[in-house]
Backbone as numpy.savetxt, mean C-alpha at the origin, in Angstrom:
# Nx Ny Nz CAx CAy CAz Cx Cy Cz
26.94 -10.92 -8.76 26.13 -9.72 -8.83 24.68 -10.07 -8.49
24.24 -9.07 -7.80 23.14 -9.36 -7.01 21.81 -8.76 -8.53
20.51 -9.40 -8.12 19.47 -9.15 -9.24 18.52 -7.88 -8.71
17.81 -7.10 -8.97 16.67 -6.07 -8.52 16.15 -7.03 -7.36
15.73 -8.20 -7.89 15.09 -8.59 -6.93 15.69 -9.08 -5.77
16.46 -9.99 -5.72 17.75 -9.95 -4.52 17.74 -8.81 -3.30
18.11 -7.54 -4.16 18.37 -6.18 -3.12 16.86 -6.23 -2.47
15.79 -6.39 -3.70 14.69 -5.99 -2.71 14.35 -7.07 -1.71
14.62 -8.18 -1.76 14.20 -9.37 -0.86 15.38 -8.58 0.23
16.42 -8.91 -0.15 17.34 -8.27 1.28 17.13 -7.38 2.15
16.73 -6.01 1.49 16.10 -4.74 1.90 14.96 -5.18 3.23
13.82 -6.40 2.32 12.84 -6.52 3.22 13.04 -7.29 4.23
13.89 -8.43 4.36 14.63 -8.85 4.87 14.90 -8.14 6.20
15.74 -7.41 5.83 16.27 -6.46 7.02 15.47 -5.40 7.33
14.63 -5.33 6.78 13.92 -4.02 7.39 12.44 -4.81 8.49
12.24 -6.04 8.33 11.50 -6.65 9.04 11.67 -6.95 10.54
13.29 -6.80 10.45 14.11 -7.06 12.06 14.65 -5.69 12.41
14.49 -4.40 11.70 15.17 -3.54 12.00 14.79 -2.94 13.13
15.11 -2.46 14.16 14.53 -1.52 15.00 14.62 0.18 15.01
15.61 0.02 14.30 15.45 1.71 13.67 14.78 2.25 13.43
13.59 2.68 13.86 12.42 3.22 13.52 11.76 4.42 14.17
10.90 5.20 13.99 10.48 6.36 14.62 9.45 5.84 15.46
8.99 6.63 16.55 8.39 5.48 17.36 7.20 6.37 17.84
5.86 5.47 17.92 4.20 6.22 18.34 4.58 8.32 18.80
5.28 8.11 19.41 5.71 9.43 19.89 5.94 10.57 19.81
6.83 10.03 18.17 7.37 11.04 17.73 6.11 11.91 16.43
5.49 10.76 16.09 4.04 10.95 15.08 3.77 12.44 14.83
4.01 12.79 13.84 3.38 14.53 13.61 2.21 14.39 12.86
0.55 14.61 13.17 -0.61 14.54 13.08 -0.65 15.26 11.41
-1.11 14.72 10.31 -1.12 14.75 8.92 0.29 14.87 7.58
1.39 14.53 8.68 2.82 14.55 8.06 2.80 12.93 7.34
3.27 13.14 6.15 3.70 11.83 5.35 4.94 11.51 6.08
5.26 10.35 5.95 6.23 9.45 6.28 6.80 8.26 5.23
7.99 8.33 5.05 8.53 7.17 4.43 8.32 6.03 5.11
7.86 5.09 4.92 7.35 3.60 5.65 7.83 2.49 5.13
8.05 1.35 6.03 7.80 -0.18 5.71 6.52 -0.57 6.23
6.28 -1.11 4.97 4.65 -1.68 5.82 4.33 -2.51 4.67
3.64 -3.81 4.83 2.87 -4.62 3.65 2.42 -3.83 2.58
1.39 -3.26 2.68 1.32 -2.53 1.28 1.50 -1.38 0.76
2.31 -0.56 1.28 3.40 1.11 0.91 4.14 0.95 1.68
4.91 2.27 0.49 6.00 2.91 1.30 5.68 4.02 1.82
4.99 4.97 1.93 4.98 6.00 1.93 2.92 5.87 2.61
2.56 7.02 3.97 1.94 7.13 4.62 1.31 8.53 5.71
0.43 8.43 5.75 0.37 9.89 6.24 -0.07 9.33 7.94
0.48 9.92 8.80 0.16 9.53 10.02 -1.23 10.09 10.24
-2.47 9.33 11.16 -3.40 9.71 11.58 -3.57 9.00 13.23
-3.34 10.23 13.42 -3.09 9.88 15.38 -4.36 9.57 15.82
-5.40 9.70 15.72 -7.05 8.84 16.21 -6.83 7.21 15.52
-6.27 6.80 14.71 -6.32 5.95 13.94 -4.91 4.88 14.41
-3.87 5.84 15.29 -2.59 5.47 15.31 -1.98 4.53 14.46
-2.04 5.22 13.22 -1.72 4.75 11.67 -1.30 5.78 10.63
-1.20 4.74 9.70 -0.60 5.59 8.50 -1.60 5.31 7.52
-2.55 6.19 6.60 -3.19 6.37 5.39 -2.34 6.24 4.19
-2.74 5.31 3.53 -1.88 5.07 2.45 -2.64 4.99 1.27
-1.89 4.79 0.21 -2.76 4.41 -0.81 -2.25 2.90 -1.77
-3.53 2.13 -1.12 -3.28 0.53 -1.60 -3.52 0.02 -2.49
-3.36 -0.72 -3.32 -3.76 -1.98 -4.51 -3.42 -2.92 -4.29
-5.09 -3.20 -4.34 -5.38 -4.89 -4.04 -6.03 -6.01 -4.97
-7.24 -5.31 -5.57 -7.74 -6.61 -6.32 -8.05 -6.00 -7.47
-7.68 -4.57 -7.63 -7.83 -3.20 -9.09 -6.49 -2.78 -9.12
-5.92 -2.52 -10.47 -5.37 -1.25 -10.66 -5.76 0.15 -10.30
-6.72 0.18 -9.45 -6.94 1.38 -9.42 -6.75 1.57 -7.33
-6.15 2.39 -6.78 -6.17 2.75 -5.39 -7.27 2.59 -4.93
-7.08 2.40 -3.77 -8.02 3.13 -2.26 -7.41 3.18 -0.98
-7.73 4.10 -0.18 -7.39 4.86 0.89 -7.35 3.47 1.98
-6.80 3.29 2.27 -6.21 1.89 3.83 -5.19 2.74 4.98
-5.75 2.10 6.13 -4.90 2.31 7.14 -3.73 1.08 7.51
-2.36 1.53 7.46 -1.44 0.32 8.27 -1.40 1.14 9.65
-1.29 0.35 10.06 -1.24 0.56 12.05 0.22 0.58 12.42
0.90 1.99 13.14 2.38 1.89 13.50 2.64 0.18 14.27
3.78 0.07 14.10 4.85 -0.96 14.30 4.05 -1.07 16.19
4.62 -0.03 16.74 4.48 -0.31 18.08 3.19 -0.55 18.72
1.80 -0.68 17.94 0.61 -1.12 18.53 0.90 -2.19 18.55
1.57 -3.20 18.33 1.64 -4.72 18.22 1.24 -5.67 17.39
1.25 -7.00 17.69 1.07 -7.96 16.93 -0.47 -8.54 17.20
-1.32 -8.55 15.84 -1.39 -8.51 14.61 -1.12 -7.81 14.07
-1.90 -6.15 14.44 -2.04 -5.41 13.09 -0.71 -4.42 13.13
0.03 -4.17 14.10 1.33 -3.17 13.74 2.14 -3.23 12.45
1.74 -3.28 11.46 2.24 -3.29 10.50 3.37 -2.87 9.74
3.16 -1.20 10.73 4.11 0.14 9.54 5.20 0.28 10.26
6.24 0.91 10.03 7.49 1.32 10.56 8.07 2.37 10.12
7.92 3.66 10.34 7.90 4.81 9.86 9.66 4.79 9.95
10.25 5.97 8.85 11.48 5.78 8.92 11.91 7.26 8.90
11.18 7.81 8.15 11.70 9.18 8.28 10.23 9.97 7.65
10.16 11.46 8.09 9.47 12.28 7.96 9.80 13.29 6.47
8.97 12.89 5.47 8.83 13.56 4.11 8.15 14.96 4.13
6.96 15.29 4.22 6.16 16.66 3.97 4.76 16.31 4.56
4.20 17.24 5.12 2.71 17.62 5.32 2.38 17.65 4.55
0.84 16.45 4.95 -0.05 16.59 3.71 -0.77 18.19 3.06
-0.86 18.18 1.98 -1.55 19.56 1.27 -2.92 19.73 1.63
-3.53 18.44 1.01 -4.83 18.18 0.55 -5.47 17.83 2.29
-6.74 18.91 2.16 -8.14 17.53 3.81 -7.74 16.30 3.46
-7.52 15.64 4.38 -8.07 14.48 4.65 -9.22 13.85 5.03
-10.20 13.08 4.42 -11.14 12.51 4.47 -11.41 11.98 6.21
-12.41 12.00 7.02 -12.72 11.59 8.12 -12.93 9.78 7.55
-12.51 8.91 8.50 -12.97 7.62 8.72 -13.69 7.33 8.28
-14.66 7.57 7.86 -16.16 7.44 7.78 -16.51 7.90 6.33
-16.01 8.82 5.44 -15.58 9.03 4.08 -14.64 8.79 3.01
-14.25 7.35 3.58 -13.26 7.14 3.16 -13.56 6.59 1.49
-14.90 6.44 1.31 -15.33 5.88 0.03 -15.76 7.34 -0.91
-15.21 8.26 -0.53 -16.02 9.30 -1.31 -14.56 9.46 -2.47
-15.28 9.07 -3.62 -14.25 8.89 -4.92 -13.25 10.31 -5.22
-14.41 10.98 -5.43 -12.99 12.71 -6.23 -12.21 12.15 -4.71
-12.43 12.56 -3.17 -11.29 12.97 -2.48 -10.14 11.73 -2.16
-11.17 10.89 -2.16 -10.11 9.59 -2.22 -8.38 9.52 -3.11
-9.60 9.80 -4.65 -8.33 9.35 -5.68 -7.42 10.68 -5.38
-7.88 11.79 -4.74 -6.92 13.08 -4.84 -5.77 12.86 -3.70
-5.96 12.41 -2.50 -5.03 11.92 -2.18 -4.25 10.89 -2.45
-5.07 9.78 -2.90 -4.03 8.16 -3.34 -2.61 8.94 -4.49
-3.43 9.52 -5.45 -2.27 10.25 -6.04 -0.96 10.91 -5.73
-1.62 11.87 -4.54 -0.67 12.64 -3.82 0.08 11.70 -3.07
-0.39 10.58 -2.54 0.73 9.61 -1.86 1.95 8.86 -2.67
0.90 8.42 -3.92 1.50 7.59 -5.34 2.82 8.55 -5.78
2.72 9.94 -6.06 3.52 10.74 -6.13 4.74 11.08 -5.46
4.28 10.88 -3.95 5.40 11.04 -3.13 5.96 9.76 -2.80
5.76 8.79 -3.28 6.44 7.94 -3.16 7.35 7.49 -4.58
6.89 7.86 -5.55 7.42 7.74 -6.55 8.84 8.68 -6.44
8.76 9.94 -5.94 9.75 10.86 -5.68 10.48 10.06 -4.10
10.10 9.32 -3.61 10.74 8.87 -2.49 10.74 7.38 -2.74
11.40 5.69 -3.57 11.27 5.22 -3.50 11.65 4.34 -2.70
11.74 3.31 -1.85 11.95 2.30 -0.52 13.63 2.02 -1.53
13.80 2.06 -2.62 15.09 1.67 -2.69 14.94 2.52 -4.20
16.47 3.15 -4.60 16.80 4.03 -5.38 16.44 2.93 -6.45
15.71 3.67 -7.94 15.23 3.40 -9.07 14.22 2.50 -8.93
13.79 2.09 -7.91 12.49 0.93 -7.47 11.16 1.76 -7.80
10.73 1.63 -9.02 9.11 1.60 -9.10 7.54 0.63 -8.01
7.85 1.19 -6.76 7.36 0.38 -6.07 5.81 0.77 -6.53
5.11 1.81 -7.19 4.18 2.51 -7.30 3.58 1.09 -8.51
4.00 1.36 -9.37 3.98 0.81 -10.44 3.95 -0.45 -10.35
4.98 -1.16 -9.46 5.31 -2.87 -9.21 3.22 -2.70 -8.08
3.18 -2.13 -7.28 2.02 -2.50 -6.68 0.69 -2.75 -7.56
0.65 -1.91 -8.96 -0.27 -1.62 -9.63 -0.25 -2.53 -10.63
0.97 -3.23 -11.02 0.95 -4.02 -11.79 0.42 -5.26 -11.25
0.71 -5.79 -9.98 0.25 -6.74 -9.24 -1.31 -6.81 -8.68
-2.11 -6.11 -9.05 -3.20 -6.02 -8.85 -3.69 -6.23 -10.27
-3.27 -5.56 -11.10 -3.71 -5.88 -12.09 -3.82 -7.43 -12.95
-2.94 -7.94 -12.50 -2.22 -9.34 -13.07 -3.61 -10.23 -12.14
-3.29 -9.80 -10.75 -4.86 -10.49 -9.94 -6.38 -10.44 -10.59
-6.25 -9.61 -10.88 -7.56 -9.07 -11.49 -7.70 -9.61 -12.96
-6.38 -9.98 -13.21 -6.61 -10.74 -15.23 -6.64 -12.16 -14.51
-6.12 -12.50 -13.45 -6.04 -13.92 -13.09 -7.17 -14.20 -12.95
-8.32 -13.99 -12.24 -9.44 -13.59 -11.42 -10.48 -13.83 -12.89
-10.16 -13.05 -13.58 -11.39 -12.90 -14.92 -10.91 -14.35 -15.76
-9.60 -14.87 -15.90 -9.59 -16.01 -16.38 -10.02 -16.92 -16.17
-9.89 -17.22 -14.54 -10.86 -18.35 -13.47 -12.46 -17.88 -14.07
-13.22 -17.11 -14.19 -14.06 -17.03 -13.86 -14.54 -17.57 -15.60
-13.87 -16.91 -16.77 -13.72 -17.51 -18.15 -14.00 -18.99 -17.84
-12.94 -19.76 -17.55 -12.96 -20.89 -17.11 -13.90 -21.95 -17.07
-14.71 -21.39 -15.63 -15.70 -21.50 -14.91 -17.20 -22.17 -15.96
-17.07 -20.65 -16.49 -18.27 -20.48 -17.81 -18.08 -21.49 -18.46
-16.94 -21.78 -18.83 -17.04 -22.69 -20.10 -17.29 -23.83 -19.71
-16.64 -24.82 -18.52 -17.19 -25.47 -17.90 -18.51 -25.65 -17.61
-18.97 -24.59 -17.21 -20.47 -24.74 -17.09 -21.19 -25.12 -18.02
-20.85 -24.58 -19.51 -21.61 -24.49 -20.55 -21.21 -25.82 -20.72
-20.49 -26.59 -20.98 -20.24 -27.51 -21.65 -21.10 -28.26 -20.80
-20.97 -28.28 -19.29 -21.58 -29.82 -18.75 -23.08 -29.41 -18.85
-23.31 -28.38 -19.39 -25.14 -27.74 -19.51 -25.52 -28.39 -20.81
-24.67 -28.26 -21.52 -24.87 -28.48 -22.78 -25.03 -30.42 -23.22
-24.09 -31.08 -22.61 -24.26 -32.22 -22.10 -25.59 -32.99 -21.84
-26.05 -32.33 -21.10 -27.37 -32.97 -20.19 -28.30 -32.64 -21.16
């Protein structure tokens, strides 16, 4: 019997070589998409951007607005691999250039967080949650090093 984690290594596995995918073309301009991509599942296409808006965690528990770049721009940044078409976004979308403006930010990261929670990359997979927890764990790692650090310091200060 295979473990949670197993299926999901497999999943990614195969979804890294898959070619099944929707392709630059088909892109409907502010439609979410179910995705593979490094950091979501779930993405809103932005055709100036030829990407998907997502909502990432990286070094906080808390989101921000990132672009993955469709599959077919290439290698480096092609990242995403759209798989199927979920719902039009509700909410404006922020221009490029506003992407730091907090209320509209977190109002979409939510709305993505949401639809992916209702759409997960594999049935009962908290991928929402597994991303948020992993930032968080960075971020306690991060403050321990830096604990660390201090004390070190103090001591060889204290020394001299």
């Amino acid at each position: 019997m295979f473990s949670e984690d197993d299926l999901r290594l497999n999943w990614f596995l195969h979804m890294r070589t898959k070619a099944d995918y929707l392709s630059i073309e088909l892109m409907q301009a502010g439609m979410a998409y179910a995705i593979w991509a490094r950091n979501a599942y779930v993405g809103i296409w932005l055709p100036e951007a030829q990407g998907f808006l997502i909502s990432r965690y990286k070094m906080d528990p808390t989101p921000f607005l990132f672009v993955e770049y469709h599959w077919d721009t290439g290698e480096p940044c092609g990242t995403a691999k759209p798989l199927r078409a979920l719902e039009i976004c509700p909410l404006p979308l922020p221009p490029e250039a506003a992407y730091y403006d907090e209320g509209q930010n977190a109002a979409v990261c939510a709305w993505l967080d949401a639809l992916e929670k209702c759409h997960p990359p594999l049935p009962g997979w908290d991928s929402v949650g597994q991303r948020r927890q992993g930032a968080a764990r960075w971020a306690q790692r991060q403050e321990e090093k830096r604990m660390k650090r201090r004390r070190v310091t103090r001591r060889s200060s204290e020394r001299k």
